[in-house]
Steps between C-alpha positions, in 0.01 A plus 500: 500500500636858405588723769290802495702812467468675838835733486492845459878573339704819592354783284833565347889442557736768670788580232601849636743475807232736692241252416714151556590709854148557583369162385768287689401709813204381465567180494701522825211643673290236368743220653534703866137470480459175377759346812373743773115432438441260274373519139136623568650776663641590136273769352574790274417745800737307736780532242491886499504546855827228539684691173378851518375478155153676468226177353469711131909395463434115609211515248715568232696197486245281709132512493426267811725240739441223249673712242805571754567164553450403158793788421721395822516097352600655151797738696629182670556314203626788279738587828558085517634560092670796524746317807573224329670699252644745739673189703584319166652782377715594830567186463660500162819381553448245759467091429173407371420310743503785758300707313254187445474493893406892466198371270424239731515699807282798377206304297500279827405846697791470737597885376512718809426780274181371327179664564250341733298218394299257710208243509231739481621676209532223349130346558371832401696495189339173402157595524543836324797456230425287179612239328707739284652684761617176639626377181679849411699518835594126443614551146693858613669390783565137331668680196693703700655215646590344133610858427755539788619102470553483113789802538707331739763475238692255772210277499609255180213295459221722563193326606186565247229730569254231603758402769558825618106561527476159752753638701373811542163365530605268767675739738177786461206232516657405842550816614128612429379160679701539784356815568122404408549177733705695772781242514749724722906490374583255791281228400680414205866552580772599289184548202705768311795343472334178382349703265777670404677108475223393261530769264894451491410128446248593198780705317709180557738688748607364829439688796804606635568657149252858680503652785234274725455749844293759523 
């Protein structure tokens, strides 16, 4: 059965530094909210008083709360993108392997610096994103990996793009269920660095080939 669109999308995307400024304040009002209160203490009203912003600004870039979360999911993959090739790329001249960790380690959400995400983001995204959006975050951030992996000139037998995609898709489905089933880091160990392992072990490197510690 087809989902029936419920999301209200952003009304349009920030592209002037005054506007990406204003919008990502807005987002990190929406989060203090979000932890402090909850998510049904999340209204356009509430997010004026936390950011100073008058409610005729919010409405600009978000008509309703739906619309803001909608917008906040899209900012945490395009940030999620956008780091990957930042690390890659300060990574340039370091073994493949390392910087394959640096994939691992950020898709996996173990990046002190990513933006917050938790369970109830996530279960609101579900009921109000559709199948598209799902499909166009997969296929972004899943190309991004192939796009970072296929120029490690050190890398001499590149994997294909289809293996690259399972990797990938393996290390973020996890992620996403750990939070959604709230399995807590503990439980399962040494996770990323078995993770980490596995992908090494898909390329057909051995493990002690990367760097293997957090």
């Amino acid at each position: 059965m087809k989902k029936t669109p419920l999301v209200h999308l952003p009304r349009k995307r920030a592209s002037q530094d005054r506007a990406k400024f204003t919008v990502q304040v807005i987002y990190d009002g929406f989060v203090r909210i979000w932890c402090r209160q909850g998510p049904k203490a999340v209204t356009t009203r509430a997010i004026a008083e936390e950011t100073g912003f008058s409610v005729g600004t919010i409405y600009e870039y978000f008509p309703n709360a739906t619309a803001l979360l909608s917008g906040y999911v899209r900012h945490c993959i395009e940030w999620e993108m956008e780091r990957l090739r930042a690390r890659d790329q300060l990574l340039s001249q370091a073994p493949w392997a390392e910087r394959l960790f640096e994939l691992v380690k950020i898709t996996a959400g173990a990046d002190p610096a990513a933006p917050y995400l938790d369970r109830n983001m996530l279960l609101q995204e579900g009921q109000i994103a559709l199948d598209t959006h799902h499909r166009r975050a997969f296929e972004k951030l899943s190309n991004t990996w192939i796009e970072i992996i296929c120029g490690w000139s050190d890398l001499t037998s590149p994997p294909s793009p289809d293996t690259i995609r399972n990797l990938f898709t393996l290390v973020w489905g996890a992620r996403r269920y750990r939070l959604l089933a709230q399995i807590e880091t503990q439980e399962l160990g040494d996770w990323l660095e078995s993770t980490y392992a596995v992908c090494l072990g898909l390329i057909g490197a051995s493990t002690d080939q990367g760097k293997t510690t957090i």
